[in-house]
One Martini backbone bead per residue (centre of mass of N, CA, C, O) as a GRO file, in nm:
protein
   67
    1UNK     BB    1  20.623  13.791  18.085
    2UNK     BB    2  20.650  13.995  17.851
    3UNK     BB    3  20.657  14.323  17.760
    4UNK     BB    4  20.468  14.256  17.497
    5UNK     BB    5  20.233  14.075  17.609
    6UNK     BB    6  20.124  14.302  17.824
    7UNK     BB    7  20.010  14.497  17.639
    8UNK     BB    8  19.827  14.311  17.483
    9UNK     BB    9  19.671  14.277  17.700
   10UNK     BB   10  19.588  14.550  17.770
   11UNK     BB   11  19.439  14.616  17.481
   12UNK     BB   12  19.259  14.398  17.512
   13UNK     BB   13  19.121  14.431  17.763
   14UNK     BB   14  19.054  14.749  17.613
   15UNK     BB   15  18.857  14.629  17.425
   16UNK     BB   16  18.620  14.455  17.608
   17UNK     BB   17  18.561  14.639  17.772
   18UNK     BB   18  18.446  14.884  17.574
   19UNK     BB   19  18.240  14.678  17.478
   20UNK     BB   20  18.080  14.612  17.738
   21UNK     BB   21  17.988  14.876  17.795
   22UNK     BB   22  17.872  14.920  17.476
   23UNK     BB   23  17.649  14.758  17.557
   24UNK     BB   24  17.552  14.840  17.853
   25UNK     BB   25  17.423  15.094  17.743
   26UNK     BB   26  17.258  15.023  17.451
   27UNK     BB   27  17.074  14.826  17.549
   28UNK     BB   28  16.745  14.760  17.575
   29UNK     BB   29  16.526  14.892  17.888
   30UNK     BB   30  16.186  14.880  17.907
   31UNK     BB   31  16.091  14.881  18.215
   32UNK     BB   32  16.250  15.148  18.269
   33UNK     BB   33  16.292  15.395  18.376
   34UNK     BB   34  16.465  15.726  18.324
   35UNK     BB   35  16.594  15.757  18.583
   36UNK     BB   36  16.753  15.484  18.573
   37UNK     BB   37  16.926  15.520  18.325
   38UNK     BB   38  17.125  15.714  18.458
   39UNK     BB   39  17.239  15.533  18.644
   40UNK     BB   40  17.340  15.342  18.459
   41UNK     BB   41  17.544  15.447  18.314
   42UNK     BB   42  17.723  15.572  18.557
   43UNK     BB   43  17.763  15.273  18.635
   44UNK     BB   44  17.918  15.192  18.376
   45UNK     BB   45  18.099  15.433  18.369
   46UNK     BB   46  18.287  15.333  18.631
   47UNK     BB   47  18.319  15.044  18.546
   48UNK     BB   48  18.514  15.151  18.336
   49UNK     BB   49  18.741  15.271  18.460
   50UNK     BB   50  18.823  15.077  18.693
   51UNK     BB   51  18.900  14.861  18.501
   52UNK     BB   52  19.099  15.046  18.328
   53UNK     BB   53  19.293  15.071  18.570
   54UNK     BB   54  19.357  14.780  18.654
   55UNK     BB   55  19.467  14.715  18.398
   56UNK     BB   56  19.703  14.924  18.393
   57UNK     BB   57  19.843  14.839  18.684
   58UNK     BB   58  19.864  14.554  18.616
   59UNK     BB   59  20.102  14.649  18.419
   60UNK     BB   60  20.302  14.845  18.549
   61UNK     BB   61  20.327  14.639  18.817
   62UNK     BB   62  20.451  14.381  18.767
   63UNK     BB   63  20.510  14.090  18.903
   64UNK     BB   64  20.870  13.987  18.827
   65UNK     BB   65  20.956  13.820  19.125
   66UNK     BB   66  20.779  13.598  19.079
   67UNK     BB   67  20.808  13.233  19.090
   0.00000   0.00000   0.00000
């Protein structure tokens, strides 16, 4: 994958990710408590961190010395 290709990778990912993390952030969960709510942000946005961490690590380090 030429280092053009990488990018445009990264930038979907974030940007997929960015939006289903927005999606679960925002879908109305009506049968739970509000206390229930704070931990699902809170949830979901780790979940978004992780993820592009992710994406960025697996950009920058990519190994192009793999056959």
């Amino acid at each position: 994958m030429t280092r053009t290709g990488r990018w445009r990778y990264l930038m979907r990912g974030v940007v997929w990710t960015l939006v289903i993390g927005g999606i679960l952030l925002y879908i109305p969960l009506p049968l739970l408590p509000a206390s229930v709510l704070g931990y699902r942000q809170a949830l979901v946005t780790f979940g978004i961190v992780v993820a592009l961490g992710k994406l960025l690590y697996d950009t920058l380090f990519y190994d192009h010395y793999w056959p």
